[in-house]
mmCIF file of the N, C-alpha and C atoms, coordinates in Angstrom:
data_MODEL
# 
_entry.id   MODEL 
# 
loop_
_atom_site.group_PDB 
_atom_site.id 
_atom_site.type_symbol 
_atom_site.label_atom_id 
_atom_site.label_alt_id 
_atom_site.label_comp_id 
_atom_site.label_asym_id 
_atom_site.label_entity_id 
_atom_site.label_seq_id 
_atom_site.pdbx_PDB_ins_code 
_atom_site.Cartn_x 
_atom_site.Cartn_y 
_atom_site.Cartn_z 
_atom_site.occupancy 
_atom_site.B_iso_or_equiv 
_atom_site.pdbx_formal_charge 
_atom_site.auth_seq_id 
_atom_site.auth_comp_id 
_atom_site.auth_asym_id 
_atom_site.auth_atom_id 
_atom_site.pdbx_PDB_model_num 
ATOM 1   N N  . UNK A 1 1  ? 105.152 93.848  128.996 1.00 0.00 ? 1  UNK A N  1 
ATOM 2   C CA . UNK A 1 1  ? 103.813 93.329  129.072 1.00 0.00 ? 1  UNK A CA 1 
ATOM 3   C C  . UNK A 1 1  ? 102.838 94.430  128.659 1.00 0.00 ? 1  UNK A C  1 
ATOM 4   N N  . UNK A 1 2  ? 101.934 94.013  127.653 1.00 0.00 ? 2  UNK A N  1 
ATOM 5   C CA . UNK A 1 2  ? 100.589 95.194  127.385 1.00 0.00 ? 2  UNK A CA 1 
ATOM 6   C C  . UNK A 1 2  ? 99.316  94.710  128.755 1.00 0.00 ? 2  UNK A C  1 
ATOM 7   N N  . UNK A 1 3  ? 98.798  96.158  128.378 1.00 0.00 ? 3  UNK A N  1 
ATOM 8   C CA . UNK A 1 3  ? 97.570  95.683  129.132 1.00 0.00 ? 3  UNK A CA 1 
ATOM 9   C C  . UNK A 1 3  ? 96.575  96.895  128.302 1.00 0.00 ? 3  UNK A C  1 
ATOM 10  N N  . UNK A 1 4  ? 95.554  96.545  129.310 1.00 0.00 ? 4  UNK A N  1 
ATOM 11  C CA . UNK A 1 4  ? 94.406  96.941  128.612 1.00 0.00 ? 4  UNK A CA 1 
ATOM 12  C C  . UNK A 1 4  ? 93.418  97.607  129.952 1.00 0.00 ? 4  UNK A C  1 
ATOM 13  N N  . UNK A 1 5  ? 94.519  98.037  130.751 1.00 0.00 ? 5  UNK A N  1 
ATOM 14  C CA . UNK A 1 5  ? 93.754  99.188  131.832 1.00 0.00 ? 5  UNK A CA 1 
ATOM 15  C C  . UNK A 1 5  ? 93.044  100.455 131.119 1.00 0.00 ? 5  UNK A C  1 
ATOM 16  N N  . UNK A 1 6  ? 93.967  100.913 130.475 1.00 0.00 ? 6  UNK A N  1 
ATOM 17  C CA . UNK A 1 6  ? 93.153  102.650 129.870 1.00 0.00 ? 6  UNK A CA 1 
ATOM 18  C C  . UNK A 1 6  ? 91.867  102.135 128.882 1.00 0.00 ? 6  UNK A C  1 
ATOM 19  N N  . UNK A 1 7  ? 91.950  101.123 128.409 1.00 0.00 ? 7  UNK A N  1 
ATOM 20  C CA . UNK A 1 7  ? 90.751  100.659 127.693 1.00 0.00 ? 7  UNK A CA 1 
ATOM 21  C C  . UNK A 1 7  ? 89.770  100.415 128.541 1.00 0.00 ? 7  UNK A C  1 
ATOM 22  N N  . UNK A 1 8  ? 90.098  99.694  129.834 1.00 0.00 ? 8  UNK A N  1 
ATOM 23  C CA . UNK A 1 8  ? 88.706  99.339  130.559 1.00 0.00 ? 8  UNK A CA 1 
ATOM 24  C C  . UNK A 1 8  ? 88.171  100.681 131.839 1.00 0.00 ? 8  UNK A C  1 
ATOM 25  N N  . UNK A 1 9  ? 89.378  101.565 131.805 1.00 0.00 ? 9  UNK A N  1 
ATOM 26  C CA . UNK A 1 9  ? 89.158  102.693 132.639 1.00 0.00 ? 9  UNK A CA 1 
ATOM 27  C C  . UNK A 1 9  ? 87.789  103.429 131.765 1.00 0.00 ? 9  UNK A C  1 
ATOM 28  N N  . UNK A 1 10 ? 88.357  103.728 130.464 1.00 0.00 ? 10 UNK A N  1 
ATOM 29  C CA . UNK A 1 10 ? 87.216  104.433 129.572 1.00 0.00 ? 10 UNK A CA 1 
ATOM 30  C C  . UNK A 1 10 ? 86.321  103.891 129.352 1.00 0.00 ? 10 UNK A C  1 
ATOM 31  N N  . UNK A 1 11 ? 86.105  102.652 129.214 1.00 0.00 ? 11 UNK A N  1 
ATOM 32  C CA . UNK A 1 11 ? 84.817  101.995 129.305 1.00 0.00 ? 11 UNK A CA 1 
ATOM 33  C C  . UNK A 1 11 ? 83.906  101.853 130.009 1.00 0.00 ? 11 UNK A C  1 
ATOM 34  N N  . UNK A 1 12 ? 84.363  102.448 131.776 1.00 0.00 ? 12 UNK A N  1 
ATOM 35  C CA . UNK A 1 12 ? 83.600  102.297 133.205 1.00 0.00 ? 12 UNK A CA 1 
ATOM 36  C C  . UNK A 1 12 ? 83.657  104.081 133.050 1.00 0.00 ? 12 UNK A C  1 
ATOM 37  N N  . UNK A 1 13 ? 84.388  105.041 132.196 1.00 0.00 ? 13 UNK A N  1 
ATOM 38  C CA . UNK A 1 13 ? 84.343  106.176 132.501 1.00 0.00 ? 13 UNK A CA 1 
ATOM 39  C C  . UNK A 1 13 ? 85.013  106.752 134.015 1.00 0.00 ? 13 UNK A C  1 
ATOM 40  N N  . UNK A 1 14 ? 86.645  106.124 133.828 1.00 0.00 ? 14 UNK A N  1 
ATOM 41  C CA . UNK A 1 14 ? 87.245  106.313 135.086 1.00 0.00 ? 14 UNK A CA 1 
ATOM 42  C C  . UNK A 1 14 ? 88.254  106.570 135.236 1.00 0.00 ? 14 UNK A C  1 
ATOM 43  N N  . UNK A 1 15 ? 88.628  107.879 135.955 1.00 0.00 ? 15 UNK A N  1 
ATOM 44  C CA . UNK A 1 15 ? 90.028  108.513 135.969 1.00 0.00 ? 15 UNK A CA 1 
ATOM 45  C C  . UNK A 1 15 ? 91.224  106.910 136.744 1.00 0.00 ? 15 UNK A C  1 
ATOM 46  N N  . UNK A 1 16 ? 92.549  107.676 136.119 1.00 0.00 ? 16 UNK A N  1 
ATOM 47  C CA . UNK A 1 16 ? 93.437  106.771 137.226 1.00 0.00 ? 16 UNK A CA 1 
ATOM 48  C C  . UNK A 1 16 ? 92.939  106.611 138.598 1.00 0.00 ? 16 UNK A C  1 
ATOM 49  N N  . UNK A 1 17 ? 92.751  107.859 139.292 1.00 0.00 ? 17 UNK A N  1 
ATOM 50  C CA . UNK A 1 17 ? 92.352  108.395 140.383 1.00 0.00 ? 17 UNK A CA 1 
ATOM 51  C C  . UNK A 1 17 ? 91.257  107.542 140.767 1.00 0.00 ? 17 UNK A C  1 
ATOM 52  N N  . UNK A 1 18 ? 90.395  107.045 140.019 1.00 0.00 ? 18 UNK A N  1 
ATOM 53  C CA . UNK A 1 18 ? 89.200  106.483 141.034 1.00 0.00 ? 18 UNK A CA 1 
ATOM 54  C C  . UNK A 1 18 ? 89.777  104.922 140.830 1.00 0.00 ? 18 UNK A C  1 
ATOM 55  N N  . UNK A 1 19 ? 90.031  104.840 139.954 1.00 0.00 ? 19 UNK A N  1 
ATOM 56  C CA . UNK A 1 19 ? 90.558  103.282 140.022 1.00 0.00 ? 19 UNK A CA 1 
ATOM 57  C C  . UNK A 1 19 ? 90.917  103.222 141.473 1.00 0.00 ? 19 UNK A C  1 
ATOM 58  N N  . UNK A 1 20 ? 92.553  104.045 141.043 1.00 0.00 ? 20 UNK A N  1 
ATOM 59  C CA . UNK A 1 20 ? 93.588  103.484 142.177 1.00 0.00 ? 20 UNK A CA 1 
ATOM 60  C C  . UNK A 1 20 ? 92.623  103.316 143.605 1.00 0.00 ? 20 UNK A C  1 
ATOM 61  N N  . UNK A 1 21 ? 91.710  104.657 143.962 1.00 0.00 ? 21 UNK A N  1 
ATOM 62  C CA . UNK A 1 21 ? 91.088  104.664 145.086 1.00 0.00 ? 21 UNK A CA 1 
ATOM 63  C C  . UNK A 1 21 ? 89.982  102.776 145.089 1.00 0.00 ? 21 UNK A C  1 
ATOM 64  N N  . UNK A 1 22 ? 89.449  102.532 144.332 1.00 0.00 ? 22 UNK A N  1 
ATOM 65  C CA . UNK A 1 22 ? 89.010  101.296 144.056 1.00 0.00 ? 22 UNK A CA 1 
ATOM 66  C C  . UNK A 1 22 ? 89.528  100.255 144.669 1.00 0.00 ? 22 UNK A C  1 
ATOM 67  N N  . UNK A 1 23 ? 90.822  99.953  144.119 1.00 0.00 ? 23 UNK A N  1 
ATOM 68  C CA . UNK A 1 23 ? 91.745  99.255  144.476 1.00 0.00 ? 23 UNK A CA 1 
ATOM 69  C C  . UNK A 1 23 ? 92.867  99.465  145.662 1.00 0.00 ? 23 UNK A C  1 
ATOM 70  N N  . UNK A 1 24 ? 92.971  100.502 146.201 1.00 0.00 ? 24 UNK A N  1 
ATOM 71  C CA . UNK A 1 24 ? 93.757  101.358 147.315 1.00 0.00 ? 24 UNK A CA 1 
ATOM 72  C C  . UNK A 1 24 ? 95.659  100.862 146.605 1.00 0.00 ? 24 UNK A C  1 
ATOM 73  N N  . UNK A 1 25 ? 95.715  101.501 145.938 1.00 0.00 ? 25 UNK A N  1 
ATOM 74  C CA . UNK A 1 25 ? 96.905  102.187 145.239 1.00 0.00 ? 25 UNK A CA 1 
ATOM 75  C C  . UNK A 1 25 ? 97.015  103.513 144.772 1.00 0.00 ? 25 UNK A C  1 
ATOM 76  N N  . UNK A 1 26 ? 97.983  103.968 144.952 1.00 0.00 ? 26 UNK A N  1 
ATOM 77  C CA . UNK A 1 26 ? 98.347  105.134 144.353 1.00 0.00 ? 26 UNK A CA 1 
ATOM 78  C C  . UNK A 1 26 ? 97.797  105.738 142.659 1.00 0.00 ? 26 UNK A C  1 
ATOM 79  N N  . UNK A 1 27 ? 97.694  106.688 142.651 1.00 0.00 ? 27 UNK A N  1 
ATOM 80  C CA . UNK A 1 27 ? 97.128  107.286 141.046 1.00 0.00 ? 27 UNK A CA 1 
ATOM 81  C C  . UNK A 1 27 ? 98.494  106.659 140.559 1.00 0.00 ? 27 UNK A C  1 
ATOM 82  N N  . UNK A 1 28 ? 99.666  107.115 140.805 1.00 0.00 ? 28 UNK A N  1 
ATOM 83  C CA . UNK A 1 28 ? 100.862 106.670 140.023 1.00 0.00 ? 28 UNK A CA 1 
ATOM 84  C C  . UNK A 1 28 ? 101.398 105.460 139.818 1.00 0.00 ? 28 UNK A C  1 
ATOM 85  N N  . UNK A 1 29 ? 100.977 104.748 140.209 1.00 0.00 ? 29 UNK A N  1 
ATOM 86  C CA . UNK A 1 29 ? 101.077 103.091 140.500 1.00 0.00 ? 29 UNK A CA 1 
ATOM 87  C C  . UNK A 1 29 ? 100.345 102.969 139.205 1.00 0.00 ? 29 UNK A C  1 
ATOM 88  N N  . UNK A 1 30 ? 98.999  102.997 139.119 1.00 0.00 ? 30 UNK A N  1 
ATOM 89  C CA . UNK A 1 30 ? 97.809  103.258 137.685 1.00 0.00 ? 30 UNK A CA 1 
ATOM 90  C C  . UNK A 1 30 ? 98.909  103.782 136.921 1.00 0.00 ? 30 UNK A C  1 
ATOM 91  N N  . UNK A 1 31 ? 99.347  105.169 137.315 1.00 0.00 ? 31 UNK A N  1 
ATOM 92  C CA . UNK A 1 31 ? 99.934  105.430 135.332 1.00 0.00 ? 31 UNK A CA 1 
ATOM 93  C C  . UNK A 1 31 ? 101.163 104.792 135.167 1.00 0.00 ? 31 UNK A C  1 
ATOM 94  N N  . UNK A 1 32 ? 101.802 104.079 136.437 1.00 0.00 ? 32 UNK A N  1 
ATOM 95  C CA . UNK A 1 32 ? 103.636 103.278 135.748 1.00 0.00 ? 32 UNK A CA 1 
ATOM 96  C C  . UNK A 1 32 ? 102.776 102.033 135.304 1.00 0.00 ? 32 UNK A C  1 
ATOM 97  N N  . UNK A 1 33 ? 101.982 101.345 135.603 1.00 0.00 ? 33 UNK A N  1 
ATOM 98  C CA . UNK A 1 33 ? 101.352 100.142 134.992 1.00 0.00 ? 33 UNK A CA 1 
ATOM 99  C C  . UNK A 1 33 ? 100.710 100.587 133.675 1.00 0.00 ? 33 UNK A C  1 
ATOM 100 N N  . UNK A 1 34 ? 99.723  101.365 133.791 1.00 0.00 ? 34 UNK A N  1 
ATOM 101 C CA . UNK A 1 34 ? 99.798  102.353 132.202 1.00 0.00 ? 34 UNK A CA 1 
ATOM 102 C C  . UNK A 1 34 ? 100.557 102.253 131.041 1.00 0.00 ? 34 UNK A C  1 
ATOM 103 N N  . UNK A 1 35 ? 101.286 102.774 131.722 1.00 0.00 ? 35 UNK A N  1 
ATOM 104 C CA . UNK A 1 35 ? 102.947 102.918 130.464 1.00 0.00 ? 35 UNK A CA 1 
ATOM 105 C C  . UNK A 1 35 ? 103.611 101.946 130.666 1.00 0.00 ? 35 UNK A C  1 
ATOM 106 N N  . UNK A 1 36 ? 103.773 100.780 131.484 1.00 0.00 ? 36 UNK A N  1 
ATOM 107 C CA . UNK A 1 36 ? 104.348 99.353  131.432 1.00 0.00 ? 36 UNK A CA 1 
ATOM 108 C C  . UNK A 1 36 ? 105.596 99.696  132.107 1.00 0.00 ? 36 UNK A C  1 
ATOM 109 N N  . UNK A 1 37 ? 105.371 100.865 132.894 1.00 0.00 ? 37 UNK A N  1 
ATOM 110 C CA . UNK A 1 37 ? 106.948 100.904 133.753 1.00 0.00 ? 37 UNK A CA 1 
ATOM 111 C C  . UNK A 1 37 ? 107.172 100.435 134.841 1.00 0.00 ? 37 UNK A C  1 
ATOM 112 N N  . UNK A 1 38 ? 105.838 99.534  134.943 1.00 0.00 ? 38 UNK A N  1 
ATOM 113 C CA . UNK A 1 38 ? 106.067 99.054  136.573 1.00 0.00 ? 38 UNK A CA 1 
ATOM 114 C C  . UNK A 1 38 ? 104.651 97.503  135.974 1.00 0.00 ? 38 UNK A C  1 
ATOM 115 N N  . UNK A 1 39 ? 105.622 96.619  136.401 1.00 0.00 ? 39 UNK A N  1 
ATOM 116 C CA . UNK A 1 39 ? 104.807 95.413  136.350 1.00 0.00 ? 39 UNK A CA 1 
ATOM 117 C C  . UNK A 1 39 ? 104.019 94.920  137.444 1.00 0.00 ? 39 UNK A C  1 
ATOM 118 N N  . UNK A 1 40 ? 102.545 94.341  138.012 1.00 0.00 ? 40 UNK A N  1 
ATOM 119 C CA . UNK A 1 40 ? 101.964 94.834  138.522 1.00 0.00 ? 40 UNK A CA 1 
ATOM 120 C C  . UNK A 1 40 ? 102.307 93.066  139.549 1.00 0.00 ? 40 UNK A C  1 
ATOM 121 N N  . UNK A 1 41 ? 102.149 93.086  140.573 1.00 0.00 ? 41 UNK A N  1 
ATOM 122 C CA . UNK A 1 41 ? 102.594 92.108  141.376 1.00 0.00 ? 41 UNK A CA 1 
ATOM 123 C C  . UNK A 1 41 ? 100.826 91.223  141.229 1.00 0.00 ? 41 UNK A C  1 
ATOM 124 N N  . UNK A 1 42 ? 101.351 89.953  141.161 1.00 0.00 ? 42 UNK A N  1 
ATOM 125 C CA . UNK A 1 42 ? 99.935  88.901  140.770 1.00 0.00 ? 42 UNK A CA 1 
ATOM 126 C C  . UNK A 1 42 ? 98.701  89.172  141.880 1.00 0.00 ? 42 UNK A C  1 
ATOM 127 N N  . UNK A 1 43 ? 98.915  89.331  142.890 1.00 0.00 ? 43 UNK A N  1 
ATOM 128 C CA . UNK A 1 43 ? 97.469  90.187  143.470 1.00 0.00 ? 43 UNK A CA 1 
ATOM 129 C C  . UNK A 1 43 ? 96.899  91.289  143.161 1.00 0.00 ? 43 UNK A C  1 
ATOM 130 N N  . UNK A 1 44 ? 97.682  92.200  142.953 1.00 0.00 ? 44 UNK A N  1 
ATOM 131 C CA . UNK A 1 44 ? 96.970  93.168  142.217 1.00 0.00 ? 44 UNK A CA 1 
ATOM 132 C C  . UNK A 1 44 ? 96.658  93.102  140.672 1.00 0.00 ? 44 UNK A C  1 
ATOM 133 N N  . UNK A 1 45 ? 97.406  92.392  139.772 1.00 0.00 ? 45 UNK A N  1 
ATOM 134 C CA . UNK A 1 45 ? 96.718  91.838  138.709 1.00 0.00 ? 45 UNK A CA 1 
ATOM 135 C C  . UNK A 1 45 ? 95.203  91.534  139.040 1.00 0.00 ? 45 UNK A C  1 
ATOM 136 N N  . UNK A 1 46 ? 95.231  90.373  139.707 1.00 0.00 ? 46 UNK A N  1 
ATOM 137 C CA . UNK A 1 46 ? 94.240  90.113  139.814 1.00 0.00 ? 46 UNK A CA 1 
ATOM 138 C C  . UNK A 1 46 ? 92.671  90.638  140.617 1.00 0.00 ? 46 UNK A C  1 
ATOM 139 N N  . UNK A 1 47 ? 93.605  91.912  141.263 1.00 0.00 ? 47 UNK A N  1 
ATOM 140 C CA . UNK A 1 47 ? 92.247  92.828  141.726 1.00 0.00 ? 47 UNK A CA 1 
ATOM 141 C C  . UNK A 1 47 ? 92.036  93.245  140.713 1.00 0.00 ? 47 UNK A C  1 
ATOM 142 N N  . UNK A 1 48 ? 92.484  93.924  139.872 1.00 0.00 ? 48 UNK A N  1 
ATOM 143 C CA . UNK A 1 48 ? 92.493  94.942  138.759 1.00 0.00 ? 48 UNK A CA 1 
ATOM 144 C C  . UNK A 1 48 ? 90.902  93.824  137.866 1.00 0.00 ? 48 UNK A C  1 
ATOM 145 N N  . UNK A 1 49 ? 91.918  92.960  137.487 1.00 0.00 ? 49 UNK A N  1 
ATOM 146 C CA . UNK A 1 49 ? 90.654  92.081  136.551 1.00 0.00 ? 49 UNK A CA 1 
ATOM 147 C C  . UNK A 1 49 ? 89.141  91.973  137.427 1.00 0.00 ? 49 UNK A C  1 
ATOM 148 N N  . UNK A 1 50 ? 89.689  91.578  138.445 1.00 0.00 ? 50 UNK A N  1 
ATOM 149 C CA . UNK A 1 50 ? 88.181  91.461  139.350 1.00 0.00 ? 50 UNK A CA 1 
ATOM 150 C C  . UNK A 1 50 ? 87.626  92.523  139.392 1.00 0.00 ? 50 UNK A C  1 
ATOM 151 N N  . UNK A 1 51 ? 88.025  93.514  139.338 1.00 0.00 ? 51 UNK A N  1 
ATOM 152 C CA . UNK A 1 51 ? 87.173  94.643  139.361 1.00 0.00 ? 51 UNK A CA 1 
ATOM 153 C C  . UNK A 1 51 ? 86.610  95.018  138.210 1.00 0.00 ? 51 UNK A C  1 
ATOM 154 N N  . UNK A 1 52 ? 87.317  94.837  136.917 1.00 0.00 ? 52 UNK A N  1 
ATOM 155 C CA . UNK A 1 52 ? 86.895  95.272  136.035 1.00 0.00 ? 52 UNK A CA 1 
ATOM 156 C C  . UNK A 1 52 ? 85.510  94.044  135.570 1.00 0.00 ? 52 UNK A C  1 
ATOM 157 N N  . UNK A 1 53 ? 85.899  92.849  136.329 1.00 0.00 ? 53 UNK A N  1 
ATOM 158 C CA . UNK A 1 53 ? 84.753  91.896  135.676 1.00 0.00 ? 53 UNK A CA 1 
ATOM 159 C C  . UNK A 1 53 ? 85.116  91.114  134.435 1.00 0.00 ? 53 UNK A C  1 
ATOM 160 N N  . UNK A 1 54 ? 86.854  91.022  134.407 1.00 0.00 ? 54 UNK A N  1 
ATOM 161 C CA . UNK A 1 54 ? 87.082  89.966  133.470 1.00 0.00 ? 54 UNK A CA 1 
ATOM 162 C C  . UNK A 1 54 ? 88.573  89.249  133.174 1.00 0.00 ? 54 UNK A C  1 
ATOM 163 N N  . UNK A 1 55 ? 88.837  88.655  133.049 1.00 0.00 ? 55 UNK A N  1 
ATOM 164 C CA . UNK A 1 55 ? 89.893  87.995  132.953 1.00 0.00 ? 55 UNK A CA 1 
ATOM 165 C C  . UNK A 1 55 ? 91.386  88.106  133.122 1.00 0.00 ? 55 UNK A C  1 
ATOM 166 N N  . UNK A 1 56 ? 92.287  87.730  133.581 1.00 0.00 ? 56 UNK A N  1 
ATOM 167 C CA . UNK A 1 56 ? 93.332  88.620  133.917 1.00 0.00 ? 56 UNK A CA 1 
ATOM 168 C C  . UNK A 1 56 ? 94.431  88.717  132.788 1.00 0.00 ? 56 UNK A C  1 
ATOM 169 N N  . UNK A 1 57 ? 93.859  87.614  131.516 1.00 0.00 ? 57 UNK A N  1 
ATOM 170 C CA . UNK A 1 57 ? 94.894  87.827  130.090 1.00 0.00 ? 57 UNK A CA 1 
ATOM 171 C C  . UNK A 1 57 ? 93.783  88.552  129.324 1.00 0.00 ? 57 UNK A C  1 
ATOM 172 N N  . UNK A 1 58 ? 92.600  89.061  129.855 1.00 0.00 ? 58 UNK A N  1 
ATOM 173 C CA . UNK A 1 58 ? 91.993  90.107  128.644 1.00 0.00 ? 58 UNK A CA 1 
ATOM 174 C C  . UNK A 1 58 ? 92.977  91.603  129.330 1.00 0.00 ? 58 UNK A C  1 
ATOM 175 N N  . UNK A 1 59 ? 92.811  91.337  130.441 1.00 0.00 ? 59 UNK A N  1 
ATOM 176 C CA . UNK A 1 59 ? 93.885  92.878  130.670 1.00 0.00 ? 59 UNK A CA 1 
ATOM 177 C C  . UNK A 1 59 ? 95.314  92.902  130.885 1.00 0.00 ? 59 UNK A C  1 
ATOM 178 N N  . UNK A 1 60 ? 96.043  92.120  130.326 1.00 0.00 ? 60 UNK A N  1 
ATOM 179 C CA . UNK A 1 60 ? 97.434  91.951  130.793 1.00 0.00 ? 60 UNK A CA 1 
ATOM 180 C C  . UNK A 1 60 ? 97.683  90.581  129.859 1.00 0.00 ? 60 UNK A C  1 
ATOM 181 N N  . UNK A 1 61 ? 98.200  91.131  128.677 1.00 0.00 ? 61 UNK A N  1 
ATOM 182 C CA . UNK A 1 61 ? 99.192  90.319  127.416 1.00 0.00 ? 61 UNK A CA 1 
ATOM 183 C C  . UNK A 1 61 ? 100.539 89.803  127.859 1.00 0.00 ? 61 UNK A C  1 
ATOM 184 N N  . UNK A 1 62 ? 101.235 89.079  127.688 1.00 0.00 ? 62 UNK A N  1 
ATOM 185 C CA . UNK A 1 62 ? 102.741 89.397  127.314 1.00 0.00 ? 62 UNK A CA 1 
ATOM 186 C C  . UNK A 1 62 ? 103.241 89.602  125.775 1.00 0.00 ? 62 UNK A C  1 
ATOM 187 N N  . UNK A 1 63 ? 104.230 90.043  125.635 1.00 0.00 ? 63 UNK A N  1 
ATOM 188 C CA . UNK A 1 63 ? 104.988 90.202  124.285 1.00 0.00 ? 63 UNK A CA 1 
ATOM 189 C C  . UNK A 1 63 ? 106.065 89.547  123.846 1.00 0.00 ? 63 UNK A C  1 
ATOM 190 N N  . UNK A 1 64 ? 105.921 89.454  122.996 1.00 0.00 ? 64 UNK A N  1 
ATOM 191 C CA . UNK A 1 64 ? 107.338 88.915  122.400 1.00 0.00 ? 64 UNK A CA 1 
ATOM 192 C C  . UNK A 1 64 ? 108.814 89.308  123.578 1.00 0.00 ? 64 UNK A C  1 
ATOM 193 N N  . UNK A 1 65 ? 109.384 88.152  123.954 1.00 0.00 ? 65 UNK A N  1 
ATOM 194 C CA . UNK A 1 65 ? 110.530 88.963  124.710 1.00 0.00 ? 65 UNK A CA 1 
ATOM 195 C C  . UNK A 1 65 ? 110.220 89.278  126.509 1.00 0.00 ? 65 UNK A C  1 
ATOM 196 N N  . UNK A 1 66 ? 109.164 89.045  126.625 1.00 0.00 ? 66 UNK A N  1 
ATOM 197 C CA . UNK A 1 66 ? 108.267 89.207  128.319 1.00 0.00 ? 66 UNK A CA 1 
ATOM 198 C C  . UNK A 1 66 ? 108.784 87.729  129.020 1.00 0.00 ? 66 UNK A C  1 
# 
């Protein structure tokens, strides 16, 4: 699955670190979802979008094969 966290992190001007604190997850939780090594369980999908203020398939694609 792609997403589009590091795009909307830089756009709010925001380390992993403040996210995760945002959302109360770990910084490393942020970078295995990052790098797609950890798929993100549908509530926190959907904090993630809510926080950012938009949709939960503008930040989280699937791919061919997902």
């Amino acid at each position: 699955m792609k997403n589009m966290i590091k795009v909307e992190r830089a756009r709010h001007d925001m380390t992993q670190a403040d996210l995760a604190e945002k959302i109360q997850v770990s910084r490393q939780t942020i970078h295995a979802i990052e790098k797609g090594k950890f798929v993100p369980s549908t509530i926190l999908a959907l904090k993630m979008a809510r926080f950012f203020e938009i949709k939960v398939e503008e930040l989280f694609m699937l791919e061919e094969g997902d």
